[in-house]
C-alpha positions as CSV (number, residue, x, y, z in Angstrom):
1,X,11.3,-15.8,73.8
2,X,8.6,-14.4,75.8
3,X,4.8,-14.9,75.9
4,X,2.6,-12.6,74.9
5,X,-0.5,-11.4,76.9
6,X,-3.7,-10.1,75.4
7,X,-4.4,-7.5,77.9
8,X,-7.0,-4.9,76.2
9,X,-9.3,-5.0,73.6
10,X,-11.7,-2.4,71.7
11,X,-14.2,-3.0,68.9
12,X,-16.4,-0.7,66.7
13,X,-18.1,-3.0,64.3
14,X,-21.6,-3.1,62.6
15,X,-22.2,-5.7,65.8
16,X,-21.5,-3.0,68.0
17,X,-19.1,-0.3,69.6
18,X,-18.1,-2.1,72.7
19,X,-17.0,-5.8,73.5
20,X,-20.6,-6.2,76.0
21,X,-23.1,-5.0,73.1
22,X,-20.6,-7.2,70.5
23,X,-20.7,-10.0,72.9
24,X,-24.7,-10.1,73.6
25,X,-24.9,-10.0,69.3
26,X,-22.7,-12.9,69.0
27,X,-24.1,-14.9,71.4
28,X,-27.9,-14.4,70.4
29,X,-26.8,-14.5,66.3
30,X,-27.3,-11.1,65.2
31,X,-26.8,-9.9,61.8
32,X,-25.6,-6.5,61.6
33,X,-26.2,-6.5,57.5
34,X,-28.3,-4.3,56.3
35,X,-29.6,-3.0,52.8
36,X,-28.1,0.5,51.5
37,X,-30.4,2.7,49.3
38,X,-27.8,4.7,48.4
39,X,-25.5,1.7,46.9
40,X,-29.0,0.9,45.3
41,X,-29.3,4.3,43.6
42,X,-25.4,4.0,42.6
43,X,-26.3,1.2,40.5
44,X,-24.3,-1.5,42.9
45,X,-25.2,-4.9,41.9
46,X,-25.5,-5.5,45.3
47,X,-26.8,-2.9,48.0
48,X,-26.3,-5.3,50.9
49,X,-23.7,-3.9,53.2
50,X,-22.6,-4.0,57.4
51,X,-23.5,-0.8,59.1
52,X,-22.0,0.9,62.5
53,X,-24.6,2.5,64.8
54,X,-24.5,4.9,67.6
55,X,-20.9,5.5,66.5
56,X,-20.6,9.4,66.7
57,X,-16.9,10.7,65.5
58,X,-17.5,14.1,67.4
59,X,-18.2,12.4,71.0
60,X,-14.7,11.0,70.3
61,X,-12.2,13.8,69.1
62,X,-12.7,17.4,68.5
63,X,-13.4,18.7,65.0
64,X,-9.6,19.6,64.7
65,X,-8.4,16.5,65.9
66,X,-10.6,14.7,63.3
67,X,-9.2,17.5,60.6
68,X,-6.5,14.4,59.6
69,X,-8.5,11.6,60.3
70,X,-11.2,9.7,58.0
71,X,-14.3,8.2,59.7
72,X,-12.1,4.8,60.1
73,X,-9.4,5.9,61.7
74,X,-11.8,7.8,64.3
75,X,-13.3,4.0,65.1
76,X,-9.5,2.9,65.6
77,X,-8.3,5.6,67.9
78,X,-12.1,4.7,69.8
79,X,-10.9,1.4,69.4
80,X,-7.6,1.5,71.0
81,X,-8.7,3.8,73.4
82,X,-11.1,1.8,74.8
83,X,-8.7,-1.0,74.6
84,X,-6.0,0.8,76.5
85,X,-9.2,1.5,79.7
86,X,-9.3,-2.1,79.6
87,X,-5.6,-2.9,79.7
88,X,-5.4,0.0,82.6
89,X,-2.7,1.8,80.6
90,X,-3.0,5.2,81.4
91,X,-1.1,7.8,78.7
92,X,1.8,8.1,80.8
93,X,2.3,4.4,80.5
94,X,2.9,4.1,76.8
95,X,4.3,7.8,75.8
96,X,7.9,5.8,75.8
97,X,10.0,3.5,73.3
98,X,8.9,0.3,74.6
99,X,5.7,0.9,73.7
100,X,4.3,0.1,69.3
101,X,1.7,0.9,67.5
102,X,0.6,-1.6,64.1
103,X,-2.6,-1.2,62.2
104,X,-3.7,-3.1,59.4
105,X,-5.2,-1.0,56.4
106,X,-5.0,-1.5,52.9
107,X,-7.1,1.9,51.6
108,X,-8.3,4.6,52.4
109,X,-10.4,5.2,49.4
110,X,-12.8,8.6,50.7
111,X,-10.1,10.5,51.6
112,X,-8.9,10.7,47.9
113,X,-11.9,10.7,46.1
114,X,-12.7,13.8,48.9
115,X,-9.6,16.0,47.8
116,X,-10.6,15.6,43.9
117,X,-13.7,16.3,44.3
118,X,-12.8,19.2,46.5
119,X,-10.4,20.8,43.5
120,X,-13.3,20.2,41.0
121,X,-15.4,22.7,43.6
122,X,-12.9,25.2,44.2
123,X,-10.2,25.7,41.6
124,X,-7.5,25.8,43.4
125,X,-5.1,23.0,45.2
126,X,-4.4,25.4,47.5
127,X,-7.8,26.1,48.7
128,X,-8.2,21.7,49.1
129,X,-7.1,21.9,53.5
130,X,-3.9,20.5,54.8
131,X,-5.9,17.8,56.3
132,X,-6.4,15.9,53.3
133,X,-2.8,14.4,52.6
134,X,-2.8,12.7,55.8
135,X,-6.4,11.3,55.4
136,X,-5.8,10.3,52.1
137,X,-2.8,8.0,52.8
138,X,-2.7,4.6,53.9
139,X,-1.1,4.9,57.2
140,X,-3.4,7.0,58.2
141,X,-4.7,5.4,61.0
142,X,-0.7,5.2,62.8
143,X,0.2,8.4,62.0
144,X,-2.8,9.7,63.6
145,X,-2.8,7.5,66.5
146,X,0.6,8.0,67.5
147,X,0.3,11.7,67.4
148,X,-2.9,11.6,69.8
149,X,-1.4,8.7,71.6
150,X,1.9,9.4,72.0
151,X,3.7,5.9,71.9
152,X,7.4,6.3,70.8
153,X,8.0,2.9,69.5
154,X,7.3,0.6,66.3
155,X,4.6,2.9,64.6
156,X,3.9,1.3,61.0
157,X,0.5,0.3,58.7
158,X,0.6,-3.0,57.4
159,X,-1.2,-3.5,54.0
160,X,-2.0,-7.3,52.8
161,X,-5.1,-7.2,51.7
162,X,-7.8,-9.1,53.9
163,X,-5.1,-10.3,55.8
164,X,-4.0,-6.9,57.3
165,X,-5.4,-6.9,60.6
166,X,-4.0,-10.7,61.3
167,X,-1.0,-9.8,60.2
168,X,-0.8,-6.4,62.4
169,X,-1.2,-8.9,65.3
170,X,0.8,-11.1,64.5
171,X,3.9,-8.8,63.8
172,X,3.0,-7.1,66.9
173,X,3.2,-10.2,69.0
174,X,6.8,-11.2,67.2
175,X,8.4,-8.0,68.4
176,X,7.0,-8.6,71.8
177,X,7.8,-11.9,71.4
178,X,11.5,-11.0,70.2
179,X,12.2,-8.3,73.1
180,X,11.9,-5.6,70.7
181,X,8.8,-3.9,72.6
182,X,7.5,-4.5,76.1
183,X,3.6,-3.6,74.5
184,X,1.9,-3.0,71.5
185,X,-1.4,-1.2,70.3
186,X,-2.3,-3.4,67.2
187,X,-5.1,-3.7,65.3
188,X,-7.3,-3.4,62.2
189,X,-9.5,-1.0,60.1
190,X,-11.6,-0.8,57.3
191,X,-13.8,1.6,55.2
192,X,-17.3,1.0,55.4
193,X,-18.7,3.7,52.6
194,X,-20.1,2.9,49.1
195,X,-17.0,4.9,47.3
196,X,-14.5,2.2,48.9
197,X,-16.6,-0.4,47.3
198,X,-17.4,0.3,43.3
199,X,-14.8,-1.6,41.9
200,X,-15.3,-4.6,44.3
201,X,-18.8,-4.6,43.7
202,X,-18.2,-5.2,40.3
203,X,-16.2,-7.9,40.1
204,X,-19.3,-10.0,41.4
205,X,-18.1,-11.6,44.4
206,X,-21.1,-9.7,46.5
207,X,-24.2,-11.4,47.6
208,X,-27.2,-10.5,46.3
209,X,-29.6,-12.1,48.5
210,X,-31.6,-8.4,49.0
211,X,-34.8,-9.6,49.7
212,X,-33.0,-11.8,53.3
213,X,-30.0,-9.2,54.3
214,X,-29.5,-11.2,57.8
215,X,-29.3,-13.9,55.7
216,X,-27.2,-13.3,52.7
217,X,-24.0,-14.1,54.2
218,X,-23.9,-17.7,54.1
219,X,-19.9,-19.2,55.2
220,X,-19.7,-22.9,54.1
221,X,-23.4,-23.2,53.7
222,X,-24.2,-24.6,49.8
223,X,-26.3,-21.8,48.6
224,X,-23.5,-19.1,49.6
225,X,-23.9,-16.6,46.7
226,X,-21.0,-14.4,47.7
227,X,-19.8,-12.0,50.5
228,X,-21.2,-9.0,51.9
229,X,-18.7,-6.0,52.7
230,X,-18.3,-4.2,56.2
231,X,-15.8,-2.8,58.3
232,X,-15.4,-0.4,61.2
233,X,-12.3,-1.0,63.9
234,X,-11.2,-3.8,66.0
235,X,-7.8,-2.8,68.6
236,X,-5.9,-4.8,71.1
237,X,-3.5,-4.1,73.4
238,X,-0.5,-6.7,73.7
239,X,2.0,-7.1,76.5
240,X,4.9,-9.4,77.8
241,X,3.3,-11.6,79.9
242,X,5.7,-11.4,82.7
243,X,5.3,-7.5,82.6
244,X,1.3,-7.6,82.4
245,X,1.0,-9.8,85.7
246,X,3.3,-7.4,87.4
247,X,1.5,-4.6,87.0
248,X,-1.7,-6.7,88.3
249,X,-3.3,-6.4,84.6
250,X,-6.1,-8.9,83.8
251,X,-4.8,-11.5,81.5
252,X,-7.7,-11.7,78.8
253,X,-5.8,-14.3,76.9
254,X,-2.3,-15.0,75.0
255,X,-1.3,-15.3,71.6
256,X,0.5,-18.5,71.8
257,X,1.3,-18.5,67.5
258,X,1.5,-16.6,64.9
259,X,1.8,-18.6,61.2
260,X,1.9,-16.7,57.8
261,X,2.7,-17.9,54.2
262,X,1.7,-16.7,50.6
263,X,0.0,-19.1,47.7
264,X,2.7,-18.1,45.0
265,X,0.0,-18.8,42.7
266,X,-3.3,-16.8,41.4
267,X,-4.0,-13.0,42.5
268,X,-7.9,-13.6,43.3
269,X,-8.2,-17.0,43.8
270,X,-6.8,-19.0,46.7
271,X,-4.6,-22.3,46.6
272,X,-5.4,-25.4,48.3
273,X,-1.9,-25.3,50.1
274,X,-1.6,-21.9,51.6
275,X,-3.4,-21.8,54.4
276,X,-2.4,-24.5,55.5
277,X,1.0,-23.7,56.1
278,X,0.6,-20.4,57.7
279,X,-2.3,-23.1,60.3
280,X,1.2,-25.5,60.4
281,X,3.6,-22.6,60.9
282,X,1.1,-21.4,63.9
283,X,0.9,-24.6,65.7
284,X,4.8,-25.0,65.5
285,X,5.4,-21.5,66.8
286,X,2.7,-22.2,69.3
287,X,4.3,-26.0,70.1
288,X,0.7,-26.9,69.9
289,X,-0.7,-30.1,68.3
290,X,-3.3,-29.7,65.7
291,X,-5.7,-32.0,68.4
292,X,-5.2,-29.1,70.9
293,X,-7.0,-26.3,69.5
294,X,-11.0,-26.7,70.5
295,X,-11.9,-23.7,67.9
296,X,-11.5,-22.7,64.7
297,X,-12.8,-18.9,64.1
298,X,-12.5,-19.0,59.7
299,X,-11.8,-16.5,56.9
300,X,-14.6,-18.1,55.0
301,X,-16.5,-15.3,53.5
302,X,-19.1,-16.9,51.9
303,X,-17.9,-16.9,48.4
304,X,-18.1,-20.7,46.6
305,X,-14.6,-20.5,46.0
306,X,-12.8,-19.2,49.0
307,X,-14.7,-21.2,51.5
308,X,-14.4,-24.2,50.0
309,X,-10.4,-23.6,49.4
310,X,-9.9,-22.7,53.4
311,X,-12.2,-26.0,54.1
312,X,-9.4,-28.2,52.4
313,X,-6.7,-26.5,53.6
314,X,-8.6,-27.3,57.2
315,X,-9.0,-30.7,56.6
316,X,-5.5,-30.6,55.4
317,X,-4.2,-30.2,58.7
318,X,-6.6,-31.2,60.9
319,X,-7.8,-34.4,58.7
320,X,-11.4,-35.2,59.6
321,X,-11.3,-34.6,63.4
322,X,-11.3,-31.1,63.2
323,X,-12.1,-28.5,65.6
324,X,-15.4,-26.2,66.2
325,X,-15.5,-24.5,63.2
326,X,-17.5,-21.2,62.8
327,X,-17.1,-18.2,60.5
328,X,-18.9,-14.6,62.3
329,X,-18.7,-13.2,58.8
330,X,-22.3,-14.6,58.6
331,X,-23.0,-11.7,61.2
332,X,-20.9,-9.3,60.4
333,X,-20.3,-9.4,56.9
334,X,-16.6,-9.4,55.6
335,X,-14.7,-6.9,57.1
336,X,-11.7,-7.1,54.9
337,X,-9.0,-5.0,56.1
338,X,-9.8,-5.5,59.6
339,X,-11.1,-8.8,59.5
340,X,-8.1,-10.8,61.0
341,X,-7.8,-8.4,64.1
342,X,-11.5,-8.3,64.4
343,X,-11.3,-12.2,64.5
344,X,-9.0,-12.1,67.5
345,X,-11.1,-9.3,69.0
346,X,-14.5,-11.8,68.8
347,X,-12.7,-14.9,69.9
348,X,-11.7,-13.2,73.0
349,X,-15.2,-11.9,73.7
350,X,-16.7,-15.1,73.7
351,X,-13.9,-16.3,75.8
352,X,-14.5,-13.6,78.3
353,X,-18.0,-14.3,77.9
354,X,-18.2,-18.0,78.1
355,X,-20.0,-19.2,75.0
356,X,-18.5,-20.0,71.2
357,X,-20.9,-18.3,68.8
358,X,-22.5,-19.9,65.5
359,X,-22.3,-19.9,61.6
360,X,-25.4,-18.1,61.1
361,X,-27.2,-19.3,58.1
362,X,-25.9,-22.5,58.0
363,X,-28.3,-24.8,56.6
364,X,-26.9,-27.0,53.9
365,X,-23.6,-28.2,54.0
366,X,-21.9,-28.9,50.5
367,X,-19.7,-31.6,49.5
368,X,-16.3,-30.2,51.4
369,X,-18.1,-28.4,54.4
370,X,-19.7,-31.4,55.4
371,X,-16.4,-32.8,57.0
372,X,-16.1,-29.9,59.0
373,X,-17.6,-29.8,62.7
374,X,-20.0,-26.3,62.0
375,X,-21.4,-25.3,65.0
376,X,-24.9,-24.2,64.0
377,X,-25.9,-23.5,68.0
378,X,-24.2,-21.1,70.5
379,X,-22.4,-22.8,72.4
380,X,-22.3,-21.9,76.2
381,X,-18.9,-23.0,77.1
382,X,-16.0,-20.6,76.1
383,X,-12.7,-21.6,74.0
384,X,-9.7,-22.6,75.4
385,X,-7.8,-23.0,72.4
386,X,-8.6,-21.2,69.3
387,X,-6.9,-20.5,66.0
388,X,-7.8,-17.5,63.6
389,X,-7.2,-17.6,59.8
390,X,-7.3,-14.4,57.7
391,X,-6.4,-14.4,53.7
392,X,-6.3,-11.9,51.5
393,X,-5.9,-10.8,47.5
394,X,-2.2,-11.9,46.1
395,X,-2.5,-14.9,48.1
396,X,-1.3,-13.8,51.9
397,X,-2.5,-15.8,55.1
398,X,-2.1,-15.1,58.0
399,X,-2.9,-17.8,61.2
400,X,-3.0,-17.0,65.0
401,X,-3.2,-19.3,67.7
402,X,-4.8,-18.1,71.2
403,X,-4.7,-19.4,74.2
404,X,-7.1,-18.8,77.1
405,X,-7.8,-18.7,81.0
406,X,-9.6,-22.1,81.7
């Protein structure tokens, strides 16, 4: 088995578009939720979304490079790029077959809605553009990449709901892991327009705090009203260790564990056992104690129901001496495909950085979060040991444990 180095990472997120602006928002508690007139006008229940800024799609590809990509899978290919510069992997580098590429992505809503709307106009399927079967499928964002990035080995999309992006990492790590690749590009990405997000926002689970958007994303705090949706890009580049400190690459961090496991039980609502086996199933694959990890980045998106589920499963493992616990959804929103890569992503900023960011909004602990070690200041010491959960619809969890320089 060998270990697995994190060696680049890249982040376009409503935070920011680069791990230094993404960092500085983390550390000083920065919301990046915002109110959308539009959703407003729509008739949303709740307007409240994340928003990217300073993210232009035409400073990144050319308008015929962008002819099969939606707006997403723009921010992952500026994503992976970036994390690529970082890794200092050049394109000659990864154009081989020991070299992957795994995204998770569970829609691509815009893309189809697009090509309808585009036959209603003109009459005639013909007349729709050949760009819109590739944007309109879900593994969009591979296909694409590996075309503009030319990598020749494992290229796949992995959809699991909220847990796409951890489970992109965690695969990708395996078949490092395994021998089966020497590197992978892995990642997450996610849809940030109002289209991708009718039928969600109807099934109530947004907040509606409108009058506080900073505020209305609320993990484990006891007035949480719901989540607030988001999304953008988050890419990492993996490598076997032993090749990465060859080559003279900076070694950002490791993924020591990778832990997964499905409820079994109800398709919107999460078990109290779950999670905690993909956290156990980490931790063994890691051959880590649950006393060893010093930080737990959560899933909790600041619904009554899911937070309080992933606090038990927590406790479960960790009984009441639990780790730092902090959710960044209360800055970012939830950025549900993307969210378990984006995780990874953050974690390693604040590594990097030297500091462990807060649960915004934390105020009022209820009766489960209140045996959980919150941290409601930045912290200005960096993790050493952390552990990312991600959960999605159906019941899927994914768990990662990192380990970094001390």
């Amino acid at each position: 088995m060998h270990k697995v180095a994190i060696t680049g990472i890249g982040i376009v997120s409503c935070l920011g578009c680069d791990p230094e602006t993404v960092g500085a928002a983390l550390r000083a508690g920065r919301s990046g939720i915002v109110v959308d007139e539009e959703r407003r006008r729509r008739g949303f229940r709740s307007p409240l979304t994340g928003v990217i800024r300073d993210f232009d799609p035409a400073r990144v590809l050319s308008k015929k490079q962008r002819k099969t990509m939606p707006d997403f899978a723009v921010q992952a290919y500026a994503a992976a790029r970036d994390a690529l510069a970082m890794a200092g992997l050049g394109g000659d580098d990864i154009a081989n077959d020991r070299t992957g590429l795994i995204f998770g992505c569970d829609s691509t809503c815009i893309a189809a809605i697009e090509q309808v709307e585009l036959l209603r106009e003109r009459g005639e399927t013909m007349l729709i553009g050949s760009g819109q079967v590739f944007r309109s499928m879900n593994s969009t964002v591979t296909m694409n990449l590996n075309t503009l990035l030319r990598t020749r080995g494992a290229c796949w999309t992995l959809s699991s709901a909220c847990s796409s992006g951890g489970h992109a990492v965690g695969q990708a790590a395996d078949l490092i892991a395994f021998g089966r690749q020497d590197r992978v590009i892995c990642g997450g990405a996610q849809e940030i327009n109002w289209e991708s997000m009718c039928s969600f926002d109807g099934l109530g689970a947004f907040s509606t705090r409108v009058d506080a958007p900073a505020a209305a994303s609320r993990p484990f705090d006891a007035r949480r009203d719901g989540l607030v949706p988001s999304g953008g890009a988050a890419a990492l580049v993996l490598e076997r260790y032993d090749l990465a400190a060859a080559r003279g690459a900076e070694i950002l961090g490791e993924v020591a564990g990778y832990g997964f496991s499905s409820d079994g039980e109800h398709i919107s609502v999460p078990s109290r056992d779950g999670l905690r086996r993909a956290m156990a199933m980490a931790l063994d694959n890691a051959a880590m104690t649950p006393a060893e990890i010093d930080y737990l980045c959560a899933h909790a998106t600041s619904t009554p129901a899911g937070d309080t589920a992933e606090t038990q499963n927590i406790l479960a493992v960790f009984g009441d001496k639990t780790p730092l616990v902090s959710s960044l959804k209360a800055m970012t929103g939830h950025e549900l495909w993307m969210s378990g890569a984006a995780q990874v992503v953050y974690t390693t900023i604040m590594a990097r950085q030297g500091f462990i960011a807060r649960n915004l909004n934390f105020g009022e602990p209820d009766e489960w979060s209140a045996r959980l070690r919150i941290v409601t200041e930045t912290i200005n010491r960096p993790p050493t040991t952390a552990l990312c959960n991600s959960a999605g619809f159906g019941g899927t969890n994914a768990s990662l444990v990192l380990r970094f320089p001390r």
